[in-house]
N, C-alpha and C positions, 0 to 999 in steps of 0.2 A: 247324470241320469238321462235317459230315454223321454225327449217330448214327442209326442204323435198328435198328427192334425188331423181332422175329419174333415168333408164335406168341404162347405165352402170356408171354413177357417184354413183349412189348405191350399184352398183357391188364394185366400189374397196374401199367405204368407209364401206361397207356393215352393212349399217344401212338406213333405207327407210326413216326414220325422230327423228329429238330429239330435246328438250328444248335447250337452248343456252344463257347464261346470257354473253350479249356484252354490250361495252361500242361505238360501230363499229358508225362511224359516216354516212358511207356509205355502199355499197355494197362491194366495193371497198376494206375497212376495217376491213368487214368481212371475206371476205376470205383470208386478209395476218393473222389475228387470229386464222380460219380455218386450213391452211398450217402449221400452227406453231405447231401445238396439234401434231402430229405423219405424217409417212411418208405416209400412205395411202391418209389423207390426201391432203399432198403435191403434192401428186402424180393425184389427182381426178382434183385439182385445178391448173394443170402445164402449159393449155392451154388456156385461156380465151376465144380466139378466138374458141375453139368447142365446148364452153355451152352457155344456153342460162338463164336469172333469171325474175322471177314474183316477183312481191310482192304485197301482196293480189291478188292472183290471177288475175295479170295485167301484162302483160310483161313491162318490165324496161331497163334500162344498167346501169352496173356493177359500174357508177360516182354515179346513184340515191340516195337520203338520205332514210334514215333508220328511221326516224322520226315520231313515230307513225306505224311502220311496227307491224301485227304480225307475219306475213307469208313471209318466203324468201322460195322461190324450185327453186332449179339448173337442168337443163336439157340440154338434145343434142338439137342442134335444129328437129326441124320437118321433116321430108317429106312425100310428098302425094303424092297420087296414086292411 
């Protein structure tokens, strides 16, 4: 599948998007696989509560299945103005 980073979750994984073969059942699961790869990483995915995830281009949370996903993107949340 398709992961895409926004904002500063791209900053510190510094990579805007990449292929991903998971076996991740949920969202959930993908990011404790995520954290495992390297400290950056770890580091992007330390707070759950400051990002926000789509998939296919739908906002979700982070319990949602992975089932048929192709597209996961992590971002900050929004604000308007």
């Amino acid at each position: 599948m398709d992961v895409l980073y926004f904002a500063w979750v791209r900053e510190r994984i510094g990579l805007p998007r990449e292929k991903v073969e998971t076996e991740a059942a949920t969202v959930n699961d993908l990011v404790v696989e995520l954290r495992a790869r390297e400290e950056r990483y770890d580091m992007a995915f330390s707070d759950l509560s400051a990002l926000r995830v789509a998939l296919d281009q739908q906002l979700s949370d982070f319990d949602a299945s992975l089932t048929g996903v192709r597209e996961v993107a992590f971002f900050p949340p929004m604000t308007g103005g």
